[in-house]
mmCIF file of the C-alpha atoms, coordinates in Angstrom:
data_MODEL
# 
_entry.id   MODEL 
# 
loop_
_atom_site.group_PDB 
_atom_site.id 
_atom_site.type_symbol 
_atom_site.label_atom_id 
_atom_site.label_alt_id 
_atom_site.label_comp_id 
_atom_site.label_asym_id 
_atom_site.label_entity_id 
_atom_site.label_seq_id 
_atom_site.pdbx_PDB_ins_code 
_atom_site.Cartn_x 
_atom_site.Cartn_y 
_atom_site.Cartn_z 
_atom_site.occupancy 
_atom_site.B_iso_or_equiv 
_atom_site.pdbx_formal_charge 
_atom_site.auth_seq_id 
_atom_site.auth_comp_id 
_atom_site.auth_asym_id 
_atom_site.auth_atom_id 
_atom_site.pdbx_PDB_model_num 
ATOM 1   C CA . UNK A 1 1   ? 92.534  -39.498 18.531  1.00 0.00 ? 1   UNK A CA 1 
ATOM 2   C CA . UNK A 1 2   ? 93.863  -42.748 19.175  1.00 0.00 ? 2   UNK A CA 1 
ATOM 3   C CA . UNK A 1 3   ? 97.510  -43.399 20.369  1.00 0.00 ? 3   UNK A CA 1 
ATOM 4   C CA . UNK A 1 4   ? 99.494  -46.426 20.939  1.00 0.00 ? 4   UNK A CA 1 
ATOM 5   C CA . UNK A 1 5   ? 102.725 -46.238 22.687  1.00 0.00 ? 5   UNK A CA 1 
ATOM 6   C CA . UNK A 1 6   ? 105.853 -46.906 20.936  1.00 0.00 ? 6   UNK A CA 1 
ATOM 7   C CA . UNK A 1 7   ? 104.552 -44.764 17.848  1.00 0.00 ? 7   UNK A CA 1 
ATOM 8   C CA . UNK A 1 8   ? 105.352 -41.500 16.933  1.00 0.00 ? 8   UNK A CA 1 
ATOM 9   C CA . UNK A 1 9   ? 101.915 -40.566 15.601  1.00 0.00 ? 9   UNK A CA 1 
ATOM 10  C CA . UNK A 1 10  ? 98.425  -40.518 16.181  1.00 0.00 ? 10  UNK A CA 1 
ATOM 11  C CA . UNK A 1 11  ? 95.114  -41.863 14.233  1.00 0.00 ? 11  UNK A CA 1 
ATOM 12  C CA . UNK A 1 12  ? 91.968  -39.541 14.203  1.00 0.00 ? 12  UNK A CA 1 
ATOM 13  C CA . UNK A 1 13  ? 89.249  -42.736 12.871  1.00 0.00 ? 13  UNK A CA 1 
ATOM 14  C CA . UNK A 1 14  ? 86.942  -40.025 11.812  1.00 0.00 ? 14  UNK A CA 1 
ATOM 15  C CA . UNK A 1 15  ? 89.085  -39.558 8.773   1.00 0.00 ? 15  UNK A CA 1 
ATOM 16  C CA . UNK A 1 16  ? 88.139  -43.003 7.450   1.00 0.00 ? 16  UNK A CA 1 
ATOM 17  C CA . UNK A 1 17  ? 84.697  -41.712 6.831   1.00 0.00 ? 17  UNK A CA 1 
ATOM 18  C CA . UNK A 1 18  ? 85.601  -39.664 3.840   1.00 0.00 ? 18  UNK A CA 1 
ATOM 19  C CA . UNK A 1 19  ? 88.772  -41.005 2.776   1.00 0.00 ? 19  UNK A CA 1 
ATOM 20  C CA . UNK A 1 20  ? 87.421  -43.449 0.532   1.00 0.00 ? 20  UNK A CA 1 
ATOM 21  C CA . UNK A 1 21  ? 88.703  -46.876 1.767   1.00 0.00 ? 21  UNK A CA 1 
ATOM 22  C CA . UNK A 1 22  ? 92.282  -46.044 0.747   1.00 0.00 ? 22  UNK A CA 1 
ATOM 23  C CA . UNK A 1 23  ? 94.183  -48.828 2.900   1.00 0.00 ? 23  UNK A CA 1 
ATOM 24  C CA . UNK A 1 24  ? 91.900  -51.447 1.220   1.00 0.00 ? 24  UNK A CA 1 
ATOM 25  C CA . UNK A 1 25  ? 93.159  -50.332 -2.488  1.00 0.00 ? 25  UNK A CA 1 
ATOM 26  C CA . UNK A 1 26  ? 96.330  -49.741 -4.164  1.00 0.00 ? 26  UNK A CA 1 
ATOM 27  C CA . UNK A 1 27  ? 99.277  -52.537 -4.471  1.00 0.00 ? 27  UNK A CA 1 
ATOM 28  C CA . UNK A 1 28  ? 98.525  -56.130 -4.290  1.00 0.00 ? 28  UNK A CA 1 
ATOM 29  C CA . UNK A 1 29  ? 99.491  -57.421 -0.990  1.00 0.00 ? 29  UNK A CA 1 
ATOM 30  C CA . UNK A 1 30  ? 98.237  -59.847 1.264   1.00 0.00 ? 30  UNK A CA 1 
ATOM 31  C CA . UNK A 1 31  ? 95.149  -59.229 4.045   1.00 0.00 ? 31  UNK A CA 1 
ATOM 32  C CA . UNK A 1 32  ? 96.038  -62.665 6.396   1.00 0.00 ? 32  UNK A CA 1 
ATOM 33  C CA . UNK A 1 33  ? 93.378  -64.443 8.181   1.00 0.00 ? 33  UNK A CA 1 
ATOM 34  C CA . UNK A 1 34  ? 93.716  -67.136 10.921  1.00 0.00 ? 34  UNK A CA 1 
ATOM 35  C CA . UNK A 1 35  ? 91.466  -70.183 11.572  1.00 0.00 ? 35  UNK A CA 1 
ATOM 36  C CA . UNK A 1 36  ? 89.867  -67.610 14.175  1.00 0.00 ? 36  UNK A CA 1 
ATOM 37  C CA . UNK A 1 37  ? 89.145  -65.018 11.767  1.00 0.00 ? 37  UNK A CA 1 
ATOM 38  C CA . UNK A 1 38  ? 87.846  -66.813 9.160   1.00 0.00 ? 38  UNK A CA 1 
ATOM 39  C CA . UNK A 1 39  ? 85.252  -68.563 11.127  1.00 0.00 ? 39  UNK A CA 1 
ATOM 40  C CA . UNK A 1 40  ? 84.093  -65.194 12.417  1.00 0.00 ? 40  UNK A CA 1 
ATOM 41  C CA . UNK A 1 41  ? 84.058  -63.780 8.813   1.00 0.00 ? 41  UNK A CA 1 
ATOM 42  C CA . UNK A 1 42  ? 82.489  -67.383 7.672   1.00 0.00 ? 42  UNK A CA 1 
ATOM 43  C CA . UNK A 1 43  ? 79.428  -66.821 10.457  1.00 0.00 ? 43  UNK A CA 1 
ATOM 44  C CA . UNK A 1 44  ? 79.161  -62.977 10.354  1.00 0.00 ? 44  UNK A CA 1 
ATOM 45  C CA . UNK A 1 45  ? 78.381  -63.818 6.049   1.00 0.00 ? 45  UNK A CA 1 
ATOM 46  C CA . UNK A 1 46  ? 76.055  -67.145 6.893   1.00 0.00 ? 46  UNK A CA 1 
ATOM 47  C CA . UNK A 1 47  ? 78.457  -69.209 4.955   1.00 0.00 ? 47  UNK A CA 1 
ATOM 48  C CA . UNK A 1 48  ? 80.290  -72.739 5.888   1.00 0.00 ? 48  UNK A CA 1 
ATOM 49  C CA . UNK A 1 49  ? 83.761  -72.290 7.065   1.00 0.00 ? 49  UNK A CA 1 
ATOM 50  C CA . UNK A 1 50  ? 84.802  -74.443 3.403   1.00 0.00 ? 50  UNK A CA 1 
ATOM 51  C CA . UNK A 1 51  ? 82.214  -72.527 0.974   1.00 0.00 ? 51  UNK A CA 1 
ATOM 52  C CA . UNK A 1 52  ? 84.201  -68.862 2.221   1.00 0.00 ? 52  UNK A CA 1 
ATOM 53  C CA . UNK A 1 53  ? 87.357  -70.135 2.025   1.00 0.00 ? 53  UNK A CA 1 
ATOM 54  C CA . UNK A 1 54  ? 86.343  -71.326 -1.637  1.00 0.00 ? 54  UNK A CA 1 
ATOM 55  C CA . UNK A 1 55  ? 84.736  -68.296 -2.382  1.00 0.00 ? 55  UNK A CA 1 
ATOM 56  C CA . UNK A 1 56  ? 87.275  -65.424 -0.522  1.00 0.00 ? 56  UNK A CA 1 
ATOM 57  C CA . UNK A 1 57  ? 90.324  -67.160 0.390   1.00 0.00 ? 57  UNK A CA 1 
ATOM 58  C CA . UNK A 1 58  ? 93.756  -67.865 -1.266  1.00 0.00 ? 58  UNK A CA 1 
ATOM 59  C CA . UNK A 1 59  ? 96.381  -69.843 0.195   1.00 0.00 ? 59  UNK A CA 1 
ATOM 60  C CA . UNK A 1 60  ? 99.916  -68.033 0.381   1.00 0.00 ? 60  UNK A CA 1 
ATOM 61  C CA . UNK A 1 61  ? 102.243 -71.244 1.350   1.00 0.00 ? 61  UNK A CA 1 
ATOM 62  C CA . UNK A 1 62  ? 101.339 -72.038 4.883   1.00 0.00 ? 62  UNK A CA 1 
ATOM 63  C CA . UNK A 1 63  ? 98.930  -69.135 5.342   1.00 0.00 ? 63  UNK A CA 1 
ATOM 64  C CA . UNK A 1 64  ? 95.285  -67.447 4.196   1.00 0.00 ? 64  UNK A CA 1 
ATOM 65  C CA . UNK A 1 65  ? 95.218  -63.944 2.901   1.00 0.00 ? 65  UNK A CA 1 
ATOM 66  C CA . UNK A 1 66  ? 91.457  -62.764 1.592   1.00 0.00 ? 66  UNK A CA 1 
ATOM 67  C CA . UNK A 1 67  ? 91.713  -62.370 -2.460  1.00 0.00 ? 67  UNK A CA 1 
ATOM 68  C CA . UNK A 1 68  ? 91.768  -59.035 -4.339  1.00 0.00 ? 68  UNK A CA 1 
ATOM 69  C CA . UNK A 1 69  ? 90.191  -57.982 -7.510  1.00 0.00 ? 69  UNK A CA 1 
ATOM 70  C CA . UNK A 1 70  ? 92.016  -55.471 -9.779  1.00 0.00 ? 70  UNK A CA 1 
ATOM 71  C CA . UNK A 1 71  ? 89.917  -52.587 -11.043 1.00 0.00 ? 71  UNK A CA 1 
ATOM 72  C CA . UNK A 1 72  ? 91.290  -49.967 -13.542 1.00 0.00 ? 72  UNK A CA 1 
ATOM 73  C CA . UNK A 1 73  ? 90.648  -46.621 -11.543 1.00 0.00 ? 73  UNK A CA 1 
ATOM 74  C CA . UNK A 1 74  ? 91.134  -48.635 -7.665  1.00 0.00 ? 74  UNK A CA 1 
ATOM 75  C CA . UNK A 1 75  ? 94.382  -50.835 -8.467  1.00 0.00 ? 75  UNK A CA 1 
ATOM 76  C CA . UNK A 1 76  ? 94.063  -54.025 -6.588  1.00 0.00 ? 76  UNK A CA 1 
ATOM 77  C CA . UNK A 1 77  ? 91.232  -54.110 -3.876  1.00 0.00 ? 77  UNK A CA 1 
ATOM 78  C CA . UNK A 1 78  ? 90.397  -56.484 -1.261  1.00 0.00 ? 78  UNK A CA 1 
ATOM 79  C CA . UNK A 1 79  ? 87.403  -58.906 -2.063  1.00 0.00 ? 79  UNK A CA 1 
ATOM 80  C CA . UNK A 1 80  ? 85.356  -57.213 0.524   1.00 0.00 ? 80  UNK A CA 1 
ATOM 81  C CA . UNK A 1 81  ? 85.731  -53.748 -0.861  1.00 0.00 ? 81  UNK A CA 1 
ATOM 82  C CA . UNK A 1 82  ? 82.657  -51.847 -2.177  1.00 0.00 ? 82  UNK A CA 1 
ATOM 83  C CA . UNK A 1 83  ? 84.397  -49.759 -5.003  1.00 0.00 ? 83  UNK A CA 1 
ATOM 84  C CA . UNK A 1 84  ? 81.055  -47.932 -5.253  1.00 0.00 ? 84  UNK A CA 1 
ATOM 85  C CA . UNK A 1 85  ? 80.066  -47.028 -1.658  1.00 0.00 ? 85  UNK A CA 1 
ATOM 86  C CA . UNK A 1 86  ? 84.203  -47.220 -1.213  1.00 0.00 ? 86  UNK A CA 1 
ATOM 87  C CA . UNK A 1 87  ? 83.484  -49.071 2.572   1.00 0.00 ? 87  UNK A CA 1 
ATOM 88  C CA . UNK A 1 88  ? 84.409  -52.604 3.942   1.00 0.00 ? 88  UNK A CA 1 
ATOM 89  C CA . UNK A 1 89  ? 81.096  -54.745 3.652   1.00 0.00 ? 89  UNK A CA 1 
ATOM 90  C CA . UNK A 1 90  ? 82.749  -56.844 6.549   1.00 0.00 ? 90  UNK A CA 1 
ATOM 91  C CA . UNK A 1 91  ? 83.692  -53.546 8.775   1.00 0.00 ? 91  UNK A CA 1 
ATOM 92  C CA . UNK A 1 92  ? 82.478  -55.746 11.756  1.00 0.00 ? 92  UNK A CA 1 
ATOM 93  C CA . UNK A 1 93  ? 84.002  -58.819 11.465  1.00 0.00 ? 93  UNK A CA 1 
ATOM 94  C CA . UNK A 1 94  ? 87.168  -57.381 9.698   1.00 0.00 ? 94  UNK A CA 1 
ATOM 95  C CA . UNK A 1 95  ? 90.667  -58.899 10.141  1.00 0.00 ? 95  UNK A CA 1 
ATOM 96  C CA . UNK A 1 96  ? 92.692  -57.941 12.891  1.00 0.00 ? 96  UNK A CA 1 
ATOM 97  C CA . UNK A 1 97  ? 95.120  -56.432 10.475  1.00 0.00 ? 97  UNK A CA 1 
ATOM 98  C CA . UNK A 1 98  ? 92.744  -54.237 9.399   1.00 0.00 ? 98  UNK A CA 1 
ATOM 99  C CA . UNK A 1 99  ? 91.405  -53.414 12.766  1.00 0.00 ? 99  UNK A CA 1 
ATOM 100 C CA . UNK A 1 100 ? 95.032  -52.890 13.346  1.00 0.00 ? 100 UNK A CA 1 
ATOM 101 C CA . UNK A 1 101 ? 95.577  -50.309 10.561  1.00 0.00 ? 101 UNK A CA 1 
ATOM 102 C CA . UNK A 1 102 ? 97.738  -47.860 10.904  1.00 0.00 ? 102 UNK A CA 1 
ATOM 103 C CA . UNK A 1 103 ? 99.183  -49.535 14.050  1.00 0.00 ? 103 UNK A CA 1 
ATOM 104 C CA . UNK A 1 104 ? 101.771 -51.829 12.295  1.00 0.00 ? 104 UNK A CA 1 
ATOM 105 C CA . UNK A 1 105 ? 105.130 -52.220 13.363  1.00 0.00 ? 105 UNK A CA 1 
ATOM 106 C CA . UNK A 1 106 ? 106.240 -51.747 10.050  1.00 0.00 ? 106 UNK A CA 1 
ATOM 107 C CA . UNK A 1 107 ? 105.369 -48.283 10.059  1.00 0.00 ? 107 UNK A CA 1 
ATOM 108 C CA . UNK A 1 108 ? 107.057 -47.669 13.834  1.00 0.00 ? 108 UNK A CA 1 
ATOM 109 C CA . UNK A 1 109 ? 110.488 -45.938 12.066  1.00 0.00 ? 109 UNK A CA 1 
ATOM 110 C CA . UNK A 1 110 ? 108.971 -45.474 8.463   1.00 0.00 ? 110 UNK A CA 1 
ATOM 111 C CA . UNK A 1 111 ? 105.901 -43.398 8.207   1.00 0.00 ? 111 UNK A CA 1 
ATOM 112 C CA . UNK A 1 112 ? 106.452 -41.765 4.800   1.00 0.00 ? 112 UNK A CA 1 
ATOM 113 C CA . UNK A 1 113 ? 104.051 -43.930 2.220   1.00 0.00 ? 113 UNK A CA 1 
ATOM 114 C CA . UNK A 1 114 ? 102.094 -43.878 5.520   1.00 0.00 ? 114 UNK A CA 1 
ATOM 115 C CA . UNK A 1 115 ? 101.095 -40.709 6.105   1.00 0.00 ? 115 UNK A CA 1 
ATOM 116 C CA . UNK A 1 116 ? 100.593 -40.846 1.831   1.00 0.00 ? 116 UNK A CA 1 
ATOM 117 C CA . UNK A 1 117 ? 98.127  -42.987 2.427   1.00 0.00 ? 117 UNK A CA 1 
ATOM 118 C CA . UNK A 1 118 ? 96.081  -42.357 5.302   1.00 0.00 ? 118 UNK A CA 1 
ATOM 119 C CA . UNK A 1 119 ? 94.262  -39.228 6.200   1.00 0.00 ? 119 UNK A CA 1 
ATOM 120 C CA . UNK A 1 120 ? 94.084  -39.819 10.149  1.00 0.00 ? 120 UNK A CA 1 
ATOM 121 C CA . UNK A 1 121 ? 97.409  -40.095 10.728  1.00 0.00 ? 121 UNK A CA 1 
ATOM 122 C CA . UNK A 1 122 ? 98.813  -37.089 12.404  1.00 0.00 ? 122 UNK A CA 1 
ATOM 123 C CA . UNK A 1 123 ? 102.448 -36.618 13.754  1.00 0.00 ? 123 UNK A CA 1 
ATOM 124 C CA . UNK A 1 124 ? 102.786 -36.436 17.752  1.00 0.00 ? 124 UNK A CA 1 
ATOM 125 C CA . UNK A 1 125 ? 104.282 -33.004 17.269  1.00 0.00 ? 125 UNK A CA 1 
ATOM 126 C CA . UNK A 1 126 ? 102.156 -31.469 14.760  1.00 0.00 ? 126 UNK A CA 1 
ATOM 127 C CA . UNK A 1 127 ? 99.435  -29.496 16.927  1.00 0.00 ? 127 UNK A CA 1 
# 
């Protein structure tokens, strides 16, 4: 179990293994990547920084967020998402806000649509 102080819950990873990717699908949203981030992604796929950003990237005013697809039975998807083998084909050179998952401060006071959506999350008080 992982824990991270200031939250009032914990996040057992092995739960991502057969929960079928469901932070990657769902609602459109935005998965934002810095000029770090998308040279690592860039290298980690052998591509030049401009030819991924061409390919993967969409510009959100003064930011980067990796595109989605839309796919009846998934909802919206990031680009990287496998909708067969439901896994990240970039797991290793992911986005910090995906590495981050569930540990967002948005989710310090409001863990409702949280705990909907992800498997490994477990209350500090449940046993």
């Amino acid at each position: 179990m992982i824990n991270k102080e200031g939250f009032c819950y914990t996040f057992d990873s092995n739960a991502c293994a057969s929960c079928g990717g469901a932070c990657c699908i769902g609602e459109s949203g935005y998965i934002w990547v810095d000029r770090e981030e998308i040279e690592s992604i860039s290298k980690y796929l052998d591509l030049s920084v401009e030819d991924f950003s061409f390919k993967y990237l969409k510009r959100v005013k003064n930011r980067f967020s990796l595109k989605e697809y839309f796919k009846e039975e998934l909802g919206y998807a990031c680009i990287f998402f496998d909708p067969n083998k439901r896994l990240c084909t970039i797991y290793e050179a992911r986005p910090k806000q995906c590495r981050t998952f569930p540990f967002w401060e948005q989710f310090k006071q409001d863990t409702e649509d949280l705990i909907k959506e992800c498997p490994g999350v477990r209350m500090k008080n449940e046993n």
